[in-house]
N, CA, C and O of each residue as an XYZ file, in Angstrom:
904
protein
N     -39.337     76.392    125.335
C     -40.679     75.817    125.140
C     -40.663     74.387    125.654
O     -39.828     73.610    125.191
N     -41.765     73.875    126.832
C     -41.406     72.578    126.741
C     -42.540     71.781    125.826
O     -43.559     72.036    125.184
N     -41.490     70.359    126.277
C     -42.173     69.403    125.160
C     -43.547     69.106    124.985
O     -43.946     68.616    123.928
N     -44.611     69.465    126.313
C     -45.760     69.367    126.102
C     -46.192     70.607    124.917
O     -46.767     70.398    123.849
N     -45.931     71.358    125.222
C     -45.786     72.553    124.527
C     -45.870     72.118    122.548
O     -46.859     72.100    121.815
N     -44.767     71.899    122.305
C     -44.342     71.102    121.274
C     -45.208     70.425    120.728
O     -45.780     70.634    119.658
N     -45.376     69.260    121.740
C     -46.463     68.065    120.790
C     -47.899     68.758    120.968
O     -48.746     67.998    120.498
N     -48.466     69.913    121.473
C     -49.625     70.783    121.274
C     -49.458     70.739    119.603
O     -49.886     70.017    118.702
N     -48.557     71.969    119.706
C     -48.182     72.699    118.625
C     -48.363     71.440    117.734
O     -49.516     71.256    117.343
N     -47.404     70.527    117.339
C     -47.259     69.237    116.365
C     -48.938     68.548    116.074
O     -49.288     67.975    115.042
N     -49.779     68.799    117.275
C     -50.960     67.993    117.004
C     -52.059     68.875    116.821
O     -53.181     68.541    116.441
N     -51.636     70.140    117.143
C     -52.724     70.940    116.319
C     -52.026     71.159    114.418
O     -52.715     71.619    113.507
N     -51.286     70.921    114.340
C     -50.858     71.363    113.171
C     -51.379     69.791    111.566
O     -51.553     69.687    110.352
N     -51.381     69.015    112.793
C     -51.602     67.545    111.978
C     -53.299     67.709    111.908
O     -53.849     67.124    110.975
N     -54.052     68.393    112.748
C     -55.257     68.537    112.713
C     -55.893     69.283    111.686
O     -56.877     68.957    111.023
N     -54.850     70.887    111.601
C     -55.264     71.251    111.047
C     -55.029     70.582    109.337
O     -56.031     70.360    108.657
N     -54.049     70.393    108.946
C     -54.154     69.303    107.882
C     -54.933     68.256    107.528
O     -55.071     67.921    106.351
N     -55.490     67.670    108.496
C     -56.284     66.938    108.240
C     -57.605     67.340    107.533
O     -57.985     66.876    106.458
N     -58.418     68.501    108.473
C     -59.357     69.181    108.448
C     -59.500     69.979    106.541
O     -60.510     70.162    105.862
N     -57.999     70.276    106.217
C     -57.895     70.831    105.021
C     -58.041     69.677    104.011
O     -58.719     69.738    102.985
N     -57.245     68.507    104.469
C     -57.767     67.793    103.456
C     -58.858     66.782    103.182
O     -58.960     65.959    102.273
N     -59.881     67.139    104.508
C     -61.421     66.800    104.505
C     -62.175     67.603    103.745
O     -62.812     67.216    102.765
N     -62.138     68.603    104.111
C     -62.542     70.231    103.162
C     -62.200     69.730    101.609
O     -62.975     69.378    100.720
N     -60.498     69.847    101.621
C     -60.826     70.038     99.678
C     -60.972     68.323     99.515
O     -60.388     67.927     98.506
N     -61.445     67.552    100.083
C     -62.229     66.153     99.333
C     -63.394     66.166     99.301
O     -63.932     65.593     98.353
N     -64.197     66.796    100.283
C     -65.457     67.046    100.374
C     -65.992     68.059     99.400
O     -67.122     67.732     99.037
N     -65.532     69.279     98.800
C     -65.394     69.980     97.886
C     -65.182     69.080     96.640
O     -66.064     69.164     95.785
N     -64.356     68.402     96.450
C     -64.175     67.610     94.711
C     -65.029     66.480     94.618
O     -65.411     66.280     93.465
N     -65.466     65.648     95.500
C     -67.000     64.938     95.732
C     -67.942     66.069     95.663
O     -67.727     66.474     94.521
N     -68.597     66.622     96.022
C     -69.252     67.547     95.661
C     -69.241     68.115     94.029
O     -70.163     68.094     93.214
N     -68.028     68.560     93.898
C     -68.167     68.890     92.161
C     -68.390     67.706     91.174
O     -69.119     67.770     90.184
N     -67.580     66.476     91.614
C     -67.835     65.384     90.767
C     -69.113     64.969     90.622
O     -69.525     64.604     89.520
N     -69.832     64.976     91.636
C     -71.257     64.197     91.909
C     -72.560     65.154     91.361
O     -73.656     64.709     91.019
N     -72.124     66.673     91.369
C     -73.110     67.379     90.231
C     -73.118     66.781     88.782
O     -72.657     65.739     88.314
N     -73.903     67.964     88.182
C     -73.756     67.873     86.732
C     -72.482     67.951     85.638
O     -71.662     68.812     85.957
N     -72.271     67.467     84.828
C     -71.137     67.348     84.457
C     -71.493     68.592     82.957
O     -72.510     68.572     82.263
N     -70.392     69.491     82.824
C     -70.670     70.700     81.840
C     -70.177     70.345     80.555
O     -69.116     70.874     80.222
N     -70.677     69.628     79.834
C     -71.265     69.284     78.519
C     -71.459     70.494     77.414
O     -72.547     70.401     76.846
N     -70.940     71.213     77.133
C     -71.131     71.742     75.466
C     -72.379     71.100     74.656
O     -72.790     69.946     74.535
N     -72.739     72.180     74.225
C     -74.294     71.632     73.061
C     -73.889     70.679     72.126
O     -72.772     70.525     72.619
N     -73.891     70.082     71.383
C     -73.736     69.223     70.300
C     -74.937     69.361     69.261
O     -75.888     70.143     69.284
N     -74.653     68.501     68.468
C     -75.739     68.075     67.211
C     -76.659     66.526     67.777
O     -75.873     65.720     68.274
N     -77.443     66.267     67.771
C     -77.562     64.781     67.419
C     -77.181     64.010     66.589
O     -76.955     64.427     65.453
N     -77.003     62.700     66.909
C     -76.628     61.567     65.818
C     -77.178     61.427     64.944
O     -76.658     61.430     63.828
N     -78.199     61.287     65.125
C     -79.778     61.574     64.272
C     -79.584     62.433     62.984
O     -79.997     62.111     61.870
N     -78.894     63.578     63.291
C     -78.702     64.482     62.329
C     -77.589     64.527     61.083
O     -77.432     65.375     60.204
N     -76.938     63.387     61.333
C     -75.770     63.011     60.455
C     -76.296     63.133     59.174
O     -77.267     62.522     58.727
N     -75.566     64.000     58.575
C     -75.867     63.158     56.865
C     -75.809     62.107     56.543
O     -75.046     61.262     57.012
N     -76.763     61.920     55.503
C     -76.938     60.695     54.573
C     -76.142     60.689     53.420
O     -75.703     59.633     52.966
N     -75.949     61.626     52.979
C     -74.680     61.800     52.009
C     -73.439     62.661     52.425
O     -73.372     63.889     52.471
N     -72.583     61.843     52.685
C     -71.117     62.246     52.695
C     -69.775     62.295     51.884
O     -68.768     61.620     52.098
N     -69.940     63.078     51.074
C     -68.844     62.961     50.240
C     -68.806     61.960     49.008
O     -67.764     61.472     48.571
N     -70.273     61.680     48.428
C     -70.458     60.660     47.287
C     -70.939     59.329     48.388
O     -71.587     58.411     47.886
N     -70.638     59.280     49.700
C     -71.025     58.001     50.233
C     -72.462     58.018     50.322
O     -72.804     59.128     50.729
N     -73.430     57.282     50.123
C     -75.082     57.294     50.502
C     -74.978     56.254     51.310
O     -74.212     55.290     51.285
N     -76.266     56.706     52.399
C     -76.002     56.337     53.771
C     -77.697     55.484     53.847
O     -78.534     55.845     53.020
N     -77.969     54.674     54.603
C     -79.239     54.049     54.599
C     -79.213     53.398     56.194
O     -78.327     52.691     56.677
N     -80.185     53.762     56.697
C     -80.691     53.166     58.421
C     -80.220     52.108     59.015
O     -81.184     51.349     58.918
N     -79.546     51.627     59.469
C     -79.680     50.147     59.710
C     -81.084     49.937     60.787
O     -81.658     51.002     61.017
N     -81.576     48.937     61.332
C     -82.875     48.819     62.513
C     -81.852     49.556     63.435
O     -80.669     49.744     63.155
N     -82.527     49.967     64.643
C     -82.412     50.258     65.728
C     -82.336     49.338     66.679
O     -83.148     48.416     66.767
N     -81.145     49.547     67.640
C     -80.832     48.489     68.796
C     -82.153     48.440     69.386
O     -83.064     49.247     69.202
N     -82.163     46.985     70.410
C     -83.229     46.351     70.927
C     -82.756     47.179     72.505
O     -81.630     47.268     72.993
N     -84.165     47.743     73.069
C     -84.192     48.430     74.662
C     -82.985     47.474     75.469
O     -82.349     48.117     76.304
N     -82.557     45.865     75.304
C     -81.659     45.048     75.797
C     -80.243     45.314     75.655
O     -79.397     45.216     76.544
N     -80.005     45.781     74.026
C     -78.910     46.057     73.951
C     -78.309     47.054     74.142
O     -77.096     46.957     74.327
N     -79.148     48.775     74.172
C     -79.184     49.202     74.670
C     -78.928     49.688     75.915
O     -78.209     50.658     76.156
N     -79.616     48.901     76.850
C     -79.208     48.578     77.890
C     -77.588     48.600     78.253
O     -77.030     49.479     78.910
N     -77.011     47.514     77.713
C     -75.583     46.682     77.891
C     -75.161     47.901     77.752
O     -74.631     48.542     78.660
N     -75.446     48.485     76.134
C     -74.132     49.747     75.768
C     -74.113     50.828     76.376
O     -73.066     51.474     76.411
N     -75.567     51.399     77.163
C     -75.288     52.404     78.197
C     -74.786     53.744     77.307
O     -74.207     54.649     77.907
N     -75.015     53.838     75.918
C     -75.522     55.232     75.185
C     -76.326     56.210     75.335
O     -77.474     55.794     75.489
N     -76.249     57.273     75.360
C     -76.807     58.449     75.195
C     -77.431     59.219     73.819
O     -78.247     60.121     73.628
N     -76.758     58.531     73.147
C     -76.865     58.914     71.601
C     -75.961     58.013     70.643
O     -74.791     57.667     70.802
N     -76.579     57.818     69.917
C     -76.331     56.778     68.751
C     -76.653     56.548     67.135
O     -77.832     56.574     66.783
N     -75.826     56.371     66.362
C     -76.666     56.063     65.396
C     -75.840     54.970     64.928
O     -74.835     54.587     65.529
N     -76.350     54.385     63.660
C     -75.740     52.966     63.340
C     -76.628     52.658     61.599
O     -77.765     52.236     61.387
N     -75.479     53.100     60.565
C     -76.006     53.192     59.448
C     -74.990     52.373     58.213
O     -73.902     51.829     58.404
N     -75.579     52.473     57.226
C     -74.367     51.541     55.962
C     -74.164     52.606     54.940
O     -75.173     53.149     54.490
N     -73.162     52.919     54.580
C     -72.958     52.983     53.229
C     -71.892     52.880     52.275
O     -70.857     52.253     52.497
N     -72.199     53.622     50.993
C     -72.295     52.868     50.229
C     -71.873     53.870     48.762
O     -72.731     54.718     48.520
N     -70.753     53.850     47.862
C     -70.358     54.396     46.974
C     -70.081     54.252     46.274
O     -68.862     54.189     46.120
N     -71.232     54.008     44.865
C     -70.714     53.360     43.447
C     -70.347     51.784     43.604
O     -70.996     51.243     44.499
N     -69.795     51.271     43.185
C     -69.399     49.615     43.304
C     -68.226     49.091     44.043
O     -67.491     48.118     43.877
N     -68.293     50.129     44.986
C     -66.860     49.627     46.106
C     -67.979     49.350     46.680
O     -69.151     49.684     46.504
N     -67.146     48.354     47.747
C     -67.598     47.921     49.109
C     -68.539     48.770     49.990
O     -68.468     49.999     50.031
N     -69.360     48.088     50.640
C     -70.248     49.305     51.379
C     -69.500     49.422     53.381
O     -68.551     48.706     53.701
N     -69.997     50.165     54.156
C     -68.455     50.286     55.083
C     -70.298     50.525     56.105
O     -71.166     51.359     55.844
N     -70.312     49.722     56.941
C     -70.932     50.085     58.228
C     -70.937     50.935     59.085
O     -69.841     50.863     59.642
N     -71.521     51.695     59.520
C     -70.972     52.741     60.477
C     -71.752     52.734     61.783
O     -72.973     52.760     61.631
N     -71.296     52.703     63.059
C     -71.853     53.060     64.126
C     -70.987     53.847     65.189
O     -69.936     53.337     65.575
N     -71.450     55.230     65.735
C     -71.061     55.803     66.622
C     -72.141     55.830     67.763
O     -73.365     55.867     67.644
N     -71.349     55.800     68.933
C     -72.133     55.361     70.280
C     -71.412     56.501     70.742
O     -70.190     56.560     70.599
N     -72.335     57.778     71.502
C     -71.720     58.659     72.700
C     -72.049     58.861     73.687
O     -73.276     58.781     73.734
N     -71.588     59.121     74.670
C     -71.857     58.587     76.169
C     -71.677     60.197     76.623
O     -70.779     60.918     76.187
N     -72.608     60.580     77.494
C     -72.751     62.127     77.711
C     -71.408     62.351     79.339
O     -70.720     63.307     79.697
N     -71.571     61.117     79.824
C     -71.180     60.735     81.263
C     -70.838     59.073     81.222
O     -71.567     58.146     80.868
N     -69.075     59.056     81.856
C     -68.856     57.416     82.068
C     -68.733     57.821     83.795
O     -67.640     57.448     84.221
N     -69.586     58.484     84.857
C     -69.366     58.254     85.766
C     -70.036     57.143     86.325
O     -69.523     56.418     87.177
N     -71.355     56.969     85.790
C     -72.262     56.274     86.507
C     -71.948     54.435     86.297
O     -72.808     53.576     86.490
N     -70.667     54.195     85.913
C     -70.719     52.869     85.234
C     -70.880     52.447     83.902
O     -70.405     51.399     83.465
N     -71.934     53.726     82.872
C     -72.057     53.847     81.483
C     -70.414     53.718     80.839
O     -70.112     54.538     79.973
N     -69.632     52.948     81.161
C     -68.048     53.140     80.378
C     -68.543     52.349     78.991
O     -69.415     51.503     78.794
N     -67.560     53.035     78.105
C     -67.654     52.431     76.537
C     -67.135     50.970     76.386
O     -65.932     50.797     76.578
N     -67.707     50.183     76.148
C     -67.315     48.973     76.024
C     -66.716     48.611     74.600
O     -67.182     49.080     73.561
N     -65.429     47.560     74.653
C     -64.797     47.783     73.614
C     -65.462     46.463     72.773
O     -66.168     45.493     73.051
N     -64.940     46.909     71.831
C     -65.824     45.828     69.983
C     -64.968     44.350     70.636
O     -65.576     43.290     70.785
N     -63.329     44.528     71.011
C     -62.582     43.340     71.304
C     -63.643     42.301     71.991
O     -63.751     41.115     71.678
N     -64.475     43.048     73.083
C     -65.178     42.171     74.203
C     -66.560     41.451     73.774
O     -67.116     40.396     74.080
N     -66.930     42.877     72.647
C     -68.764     42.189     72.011
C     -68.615     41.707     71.528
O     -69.659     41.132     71.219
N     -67.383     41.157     70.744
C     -67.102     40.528     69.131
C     -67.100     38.864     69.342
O     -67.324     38.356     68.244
N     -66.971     38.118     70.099
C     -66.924     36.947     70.828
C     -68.750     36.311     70.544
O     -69.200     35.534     69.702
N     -69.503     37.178     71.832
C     -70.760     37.526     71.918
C     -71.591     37.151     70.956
O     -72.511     36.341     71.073
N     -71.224     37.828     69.851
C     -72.349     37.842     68.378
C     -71.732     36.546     67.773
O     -72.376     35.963     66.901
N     -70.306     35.966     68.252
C     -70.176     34.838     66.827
C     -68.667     35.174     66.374
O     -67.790     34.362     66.079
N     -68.619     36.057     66.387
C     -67.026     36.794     65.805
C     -65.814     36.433     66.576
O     -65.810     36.656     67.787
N     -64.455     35.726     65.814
C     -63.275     35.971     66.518
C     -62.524     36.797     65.476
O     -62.399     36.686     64.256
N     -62.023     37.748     66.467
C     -60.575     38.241     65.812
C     -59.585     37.252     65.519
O     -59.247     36.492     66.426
N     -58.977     37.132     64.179
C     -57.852     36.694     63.458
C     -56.692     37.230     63.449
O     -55.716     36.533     63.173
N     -56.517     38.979     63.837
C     -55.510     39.892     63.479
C     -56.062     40.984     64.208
O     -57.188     41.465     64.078
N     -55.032     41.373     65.095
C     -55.738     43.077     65.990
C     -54.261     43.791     65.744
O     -53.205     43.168     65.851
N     -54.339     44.955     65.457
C     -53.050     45.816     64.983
C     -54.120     47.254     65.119
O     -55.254     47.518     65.518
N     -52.963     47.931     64.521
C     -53.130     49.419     64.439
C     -52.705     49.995     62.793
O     -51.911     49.408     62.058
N     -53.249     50.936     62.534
C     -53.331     51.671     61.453
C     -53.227     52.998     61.620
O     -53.914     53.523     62.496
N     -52.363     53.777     60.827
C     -52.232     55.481     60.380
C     -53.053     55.812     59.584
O     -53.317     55.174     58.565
N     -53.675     57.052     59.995
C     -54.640     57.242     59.003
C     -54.988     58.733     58.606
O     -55.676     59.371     59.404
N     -54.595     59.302     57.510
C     -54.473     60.671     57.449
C     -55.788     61.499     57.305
O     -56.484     61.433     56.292
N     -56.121     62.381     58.515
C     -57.441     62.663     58.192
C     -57.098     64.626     58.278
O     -56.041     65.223     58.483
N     -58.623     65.193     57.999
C     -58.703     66.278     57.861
C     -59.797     66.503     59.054
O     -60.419     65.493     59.381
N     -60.190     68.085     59.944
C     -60.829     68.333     60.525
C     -61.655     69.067     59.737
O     -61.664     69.181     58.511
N     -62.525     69.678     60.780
C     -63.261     71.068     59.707
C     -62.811     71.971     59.336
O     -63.324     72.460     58.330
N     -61.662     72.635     59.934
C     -61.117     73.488     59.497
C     -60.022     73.497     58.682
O     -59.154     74.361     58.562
N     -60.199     72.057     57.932
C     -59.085     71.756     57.005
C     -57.702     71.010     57.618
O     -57.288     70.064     56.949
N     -57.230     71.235     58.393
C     -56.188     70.964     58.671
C     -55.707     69.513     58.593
O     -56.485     68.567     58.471
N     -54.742     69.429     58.648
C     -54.073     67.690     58.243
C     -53.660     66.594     59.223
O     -52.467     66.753     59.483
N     -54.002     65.891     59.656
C     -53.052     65.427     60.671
C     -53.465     63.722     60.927
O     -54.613     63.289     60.828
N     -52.042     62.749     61.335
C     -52.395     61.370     60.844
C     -53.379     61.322     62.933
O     -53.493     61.979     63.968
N     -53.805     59.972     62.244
C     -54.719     59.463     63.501
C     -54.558     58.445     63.505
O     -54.908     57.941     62.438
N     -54.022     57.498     64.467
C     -54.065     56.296     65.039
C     -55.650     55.597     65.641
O     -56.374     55.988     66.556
N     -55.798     54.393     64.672
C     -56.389     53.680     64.997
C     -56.882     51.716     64.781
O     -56.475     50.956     63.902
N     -57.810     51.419     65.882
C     -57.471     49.853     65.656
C     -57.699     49.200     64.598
O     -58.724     49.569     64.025
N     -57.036     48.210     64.019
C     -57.496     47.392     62.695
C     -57.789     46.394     63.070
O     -56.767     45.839     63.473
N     -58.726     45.713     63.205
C     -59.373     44.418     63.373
C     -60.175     43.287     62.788
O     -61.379     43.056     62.899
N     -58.971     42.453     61.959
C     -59.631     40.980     61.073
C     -60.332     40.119     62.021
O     -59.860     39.567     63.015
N     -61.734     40.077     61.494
C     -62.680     39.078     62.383
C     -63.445     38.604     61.436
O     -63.814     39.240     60.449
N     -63.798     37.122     61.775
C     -64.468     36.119     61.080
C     -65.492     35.058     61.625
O     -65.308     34.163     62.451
N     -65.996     35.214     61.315
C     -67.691     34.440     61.295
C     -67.554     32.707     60.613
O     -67.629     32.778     59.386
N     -67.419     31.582     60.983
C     -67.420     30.456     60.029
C     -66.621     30.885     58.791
O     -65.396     30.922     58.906
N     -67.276     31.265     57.429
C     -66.353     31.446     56.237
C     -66.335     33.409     55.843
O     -65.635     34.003     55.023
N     -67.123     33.824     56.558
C     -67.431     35.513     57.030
C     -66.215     35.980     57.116
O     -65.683     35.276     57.974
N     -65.358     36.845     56.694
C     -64.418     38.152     56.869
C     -64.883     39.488     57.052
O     -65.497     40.143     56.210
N     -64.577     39.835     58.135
C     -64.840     41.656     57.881
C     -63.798     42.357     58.693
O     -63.380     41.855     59.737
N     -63.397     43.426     58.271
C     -62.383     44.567     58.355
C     -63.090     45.504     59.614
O     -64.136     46.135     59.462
N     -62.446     45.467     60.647
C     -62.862     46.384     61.808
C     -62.102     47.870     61.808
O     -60.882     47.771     61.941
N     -62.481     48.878     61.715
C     -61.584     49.874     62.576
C     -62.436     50.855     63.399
O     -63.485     51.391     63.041
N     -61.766     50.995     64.613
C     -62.218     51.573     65.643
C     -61.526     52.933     66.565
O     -60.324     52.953     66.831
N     -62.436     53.992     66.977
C     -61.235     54.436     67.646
C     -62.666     55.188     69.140
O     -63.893     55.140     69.229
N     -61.390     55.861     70.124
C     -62.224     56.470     70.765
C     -61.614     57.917     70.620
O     -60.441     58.263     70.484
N     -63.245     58.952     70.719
C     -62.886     60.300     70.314
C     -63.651     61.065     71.745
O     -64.720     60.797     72.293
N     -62.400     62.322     72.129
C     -63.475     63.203     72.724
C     -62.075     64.396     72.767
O     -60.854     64.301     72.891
N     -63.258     65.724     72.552
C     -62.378     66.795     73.026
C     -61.121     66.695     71.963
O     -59.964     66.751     72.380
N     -61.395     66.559     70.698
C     -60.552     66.708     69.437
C     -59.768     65.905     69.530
O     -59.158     65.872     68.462
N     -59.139     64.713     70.659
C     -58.626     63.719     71.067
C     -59.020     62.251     70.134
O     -60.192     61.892     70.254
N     -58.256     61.520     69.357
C     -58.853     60.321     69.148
C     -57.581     59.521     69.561
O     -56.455     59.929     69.277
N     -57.839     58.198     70.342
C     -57.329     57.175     71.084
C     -57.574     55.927     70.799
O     -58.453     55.336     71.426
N     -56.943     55.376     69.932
C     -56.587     53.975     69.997
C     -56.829     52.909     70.961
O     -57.690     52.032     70.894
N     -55.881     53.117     71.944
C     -55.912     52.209     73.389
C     -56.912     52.379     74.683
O     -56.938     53.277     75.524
N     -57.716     51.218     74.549
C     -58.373     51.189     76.015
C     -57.828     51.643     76.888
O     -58.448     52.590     77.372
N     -56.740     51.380     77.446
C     -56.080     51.954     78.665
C     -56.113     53.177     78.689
O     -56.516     53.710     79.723
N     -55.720     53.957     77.616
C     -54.864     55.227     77.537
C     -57.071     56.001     77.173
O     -57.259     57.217     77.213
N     -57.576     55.591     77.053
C     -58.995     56.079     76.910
C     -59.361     55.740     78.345
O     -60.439     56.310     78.511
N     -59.085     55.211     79.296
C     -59.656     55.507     80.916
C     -58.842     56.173     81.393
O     -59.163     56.919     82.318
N     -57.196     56.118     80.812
C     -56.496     57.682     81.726
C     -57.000     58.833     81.176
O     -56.853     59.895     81.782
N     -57.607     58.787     80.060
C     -57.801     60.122     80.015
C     -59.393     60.899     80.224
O     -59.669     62.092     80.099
N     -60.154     59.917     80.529
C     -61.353     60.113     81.401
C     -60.967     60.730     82.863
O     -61.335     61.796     83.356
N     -60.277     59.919     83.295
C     -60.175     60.441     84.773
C     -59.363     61.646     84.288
O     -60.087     62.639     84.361
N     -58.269     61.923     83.868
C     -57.945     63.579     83.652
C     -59.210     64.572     83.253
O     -59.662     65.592     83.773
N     -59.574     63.783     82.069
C     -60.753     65.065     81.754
C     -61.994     65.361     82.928
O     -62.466     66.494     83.029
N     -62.428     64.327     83.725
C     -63.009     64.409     84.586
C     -62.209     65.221     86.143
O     -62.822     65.606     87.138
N     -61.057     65.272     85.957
C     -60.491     65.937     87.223
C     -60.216     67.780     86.375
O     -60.325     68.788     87.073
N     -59.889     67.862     84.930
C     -59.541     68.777     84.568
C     -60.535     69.787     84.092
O     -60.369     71.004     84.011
N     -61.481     69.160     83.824
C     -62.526     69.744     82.539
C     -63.832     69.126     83.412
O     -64.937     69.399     82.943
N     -63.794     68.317     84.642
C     -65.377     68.231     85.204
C     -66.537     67.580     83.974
O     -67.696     67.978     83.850
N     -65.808     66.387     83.058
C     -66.005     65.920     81.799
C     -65.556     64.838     81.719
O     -64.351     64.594     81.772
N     -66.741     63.739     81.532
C     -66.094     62.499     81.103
C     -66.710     62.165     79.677
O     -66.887     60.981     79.387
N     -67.038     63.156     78.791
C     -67.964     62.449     77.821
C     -66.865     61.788     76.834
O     -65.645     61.946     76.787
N     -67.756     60.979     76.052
C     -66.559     60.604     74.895
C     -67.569     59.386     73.963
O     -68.748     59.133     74.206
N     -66.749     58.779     72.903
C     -67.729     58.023     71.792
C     -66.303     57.420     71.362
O     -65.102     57.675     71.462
N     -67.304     56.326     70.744
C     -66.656     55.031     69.899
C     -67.078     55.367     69.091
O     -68.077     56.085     69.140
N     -66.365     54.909     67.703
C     -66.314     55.014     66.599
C     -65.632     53.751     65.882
O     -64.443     53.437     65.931
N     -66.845     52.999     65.095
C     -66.883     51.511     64.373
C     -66.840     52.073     62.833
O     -67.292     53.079     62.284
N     -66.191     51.106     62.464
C     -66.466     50.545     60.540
C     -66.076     49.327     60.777
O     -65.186     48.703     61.356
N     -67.309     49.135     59.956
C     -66.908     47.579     59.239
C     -67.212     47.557     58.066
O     -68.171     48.099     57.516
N     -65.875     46.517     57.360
C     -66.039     46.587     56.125
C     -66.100     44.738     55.411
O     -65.428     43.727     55.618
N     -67.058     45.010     54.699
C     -66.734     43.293     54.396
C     -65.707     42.572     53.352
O     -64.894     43.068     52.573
N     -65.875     41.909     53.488
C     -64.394     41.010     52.794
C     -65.067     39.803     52.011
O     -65.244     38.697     52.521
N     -65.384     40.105     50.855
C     -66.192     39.107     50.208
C     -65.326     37.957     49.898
O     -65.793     36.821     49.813
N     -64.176     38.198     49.740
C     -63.257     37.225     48.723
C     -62.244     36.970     49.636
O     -62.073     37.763     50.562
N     -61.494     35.914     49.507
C     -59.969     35.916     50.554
C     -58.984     37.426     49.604
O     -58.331     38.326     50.132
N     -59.127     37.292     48.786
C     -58.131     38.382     48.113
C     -58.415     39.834     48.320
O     -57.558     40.586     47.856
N     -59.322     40.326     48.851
C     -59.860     41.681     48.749
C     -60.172     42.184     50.246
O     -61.317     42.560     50.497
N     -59.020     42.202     51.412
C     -58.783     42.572     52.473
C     -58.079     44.001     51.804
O     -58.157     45.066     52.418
N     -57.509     43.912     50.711
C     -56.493     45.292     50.543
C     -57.596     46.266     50.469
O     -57.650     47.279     51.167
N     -58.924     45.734     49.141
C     -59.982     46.835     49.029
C     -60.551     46.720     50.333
O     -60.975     47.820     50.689
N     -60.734     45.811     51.207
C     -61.977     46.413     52.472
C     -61.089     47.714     53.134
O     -61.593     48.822     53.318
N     -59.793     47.401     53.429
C     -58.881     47.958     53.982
C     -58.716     49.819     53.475
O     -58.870     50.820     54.174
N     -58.340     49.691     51.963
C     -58.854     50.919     51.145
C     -60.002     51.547     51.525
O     -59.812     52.690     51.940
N     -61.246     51.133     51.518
C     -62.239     51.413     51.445
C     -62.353     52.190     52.695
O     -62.592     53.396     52.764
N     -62.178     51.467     53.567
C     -62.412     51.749     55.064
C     -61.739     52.992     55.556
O     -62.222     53.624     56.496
N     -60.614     53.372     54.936
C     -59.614     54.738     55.099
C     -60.164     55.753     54.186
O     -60.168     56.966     54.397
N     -60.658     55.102     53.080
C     -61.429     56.328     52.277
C     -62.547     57.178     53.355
O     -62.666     58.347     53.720
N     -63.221     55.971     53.607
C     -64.766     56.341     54.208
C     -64.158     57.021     55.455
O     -64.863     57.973     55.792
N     -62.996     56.833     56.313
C     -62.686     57.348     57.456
C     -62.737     58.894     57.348
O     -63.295     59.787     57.986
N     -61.692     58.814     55.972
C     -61.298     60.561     55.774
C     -62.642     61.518     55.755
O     -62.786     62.598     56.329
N     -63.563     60.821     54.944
C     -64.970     61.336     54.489
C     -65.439     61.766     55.595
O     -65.577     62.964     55.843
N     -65.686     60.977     56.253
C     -66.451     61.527     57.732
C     -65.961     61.753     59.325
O     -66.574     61.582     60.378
N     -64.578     62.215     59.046
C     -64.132     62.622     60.858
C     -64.284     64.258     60.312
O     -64.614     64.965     61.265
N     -64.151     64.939     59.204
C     -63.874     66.369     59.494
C     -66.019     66.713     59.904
O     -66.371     67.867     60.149
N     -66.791     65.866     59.894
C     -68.146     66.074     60.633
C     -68.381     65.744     61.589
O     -69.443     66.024     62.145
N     -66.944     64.635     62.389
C     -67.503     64.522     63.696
C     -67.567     65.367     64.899
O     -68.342     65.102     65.818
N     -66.585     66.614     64.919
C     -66.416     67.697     65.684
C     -67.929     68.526     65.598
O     -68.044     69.612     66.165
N     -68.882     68.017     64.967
C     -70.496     68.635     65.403
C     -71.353     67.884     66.027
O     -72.518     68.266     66.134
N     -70.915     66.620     66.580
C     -71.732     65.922     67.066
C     -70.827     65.338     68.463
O     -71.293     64.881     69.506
N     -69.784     65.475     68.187
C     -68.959     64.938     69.599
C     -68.243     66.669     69.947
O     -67.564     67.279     69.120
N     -68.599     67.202     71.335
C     -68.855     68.274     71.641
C     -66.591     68.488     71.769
O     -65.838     67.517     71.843
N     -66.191     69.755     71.754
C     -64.525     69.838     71.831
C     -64.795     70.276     73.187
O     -63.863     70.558     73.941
């Protein structure tokens, strides 16, 4: 065979590779840039007001501005409240799609914003139950932040696809997997705050805040789609 021969052969073969991997990119742009297949859910809206002895009450509704910023799909943002413990804030934000730029923005970044510095950012174990009973601990953030003479107890996590994640980082690797695996980027934050009336009573906000956790993750699997 001669060498013209050869580098034919060699440069049709680089062509055709090429061509294949125009094809399957043009193919996964194409799937990415449709609709993304979303499972039905519940609305936020629909949360109980009573959870487990906790009574739950409205907070106002974000302003069309803030809104804006957070780039939600669904939301709610309520207080409550059980007998003469501490009352524990609650807001979940879910995002149907982080392709468009809608990414979850973390509490670390808004908390500045409103007035708030963190004093203490750590992590916490936290033993929760699903719906179907089952047991299992969950990692998530603990965050002391303070206002002038203000204390309040943060914990946060991100949930999707029975998944809950601690770390920012490790919550955008696993967008882009679920979005390459599952054609799915949805996912939600999940806030408490708890207040800290006294310098001495970080242990009860702290308590409190793991109580109220347990109470309400085995209901979040109806509103954040698996």
């Amino acid at each position: 065979m001669s060498f013209d021969r050869v580098d034919s052969v060699s440069i049709m073969r680089r062509l055709l590779v090429v061509a294949a991997c125009c094809i399957a990119g043009a193919l996964y742009l194409a799937r990415a840039s449709s609709a993304e297949e979303v499972p039905p859910r519940e609305s936020l809206v629909s949360m109980p007001m009573l959870i487990d002895g906790w009574k739950g009450t409205r907070d106002p509704d974000f302003t069309p501005e803030v809104l804006k910023v957070l780039g939600v799909d669904d939301y709610t943002v309520r207080t409550y409240s059980r007998g003469a413990t501490l009352p524990v804030g609650l807001y979940v934000g879910y995002h149907s799609s982080q392709r468009q730029g809608d990414t979850i923005h973390s509490p670390l970044n808004c908390l500045p914003g409103s007035g708030w510095q963190p004093m203490s950012v750590g992590r916490a174990q936290v033993l929760v139950r699903d719906a179907a009973g089952s047991e299992r601990p969950i990692e998530v953030n603990r965050v002391l932040i303070a206002k002038g003479l203000d204390r309040n107890l943060v914990f946060y996590w991100y949930q999707s696809h029975r998944r809950v994640v601690a770390s920012e980082y490790w919550g955008k690797v696993y967008t882009v997997l679920d979005s390459i695996r599952y054609h799915r980027t949805d996912a939600a934050l999940i806030r408490l705050v708890v207040p800290i009336p006294e310098a001495n009573m970080e242990g009860l906000a702290d308590t409190t805040g793991r109580e109220f956790m347990q109470a309400l993750f085995p209901l979040l699997g109806r509103y954040l789609p698996t």
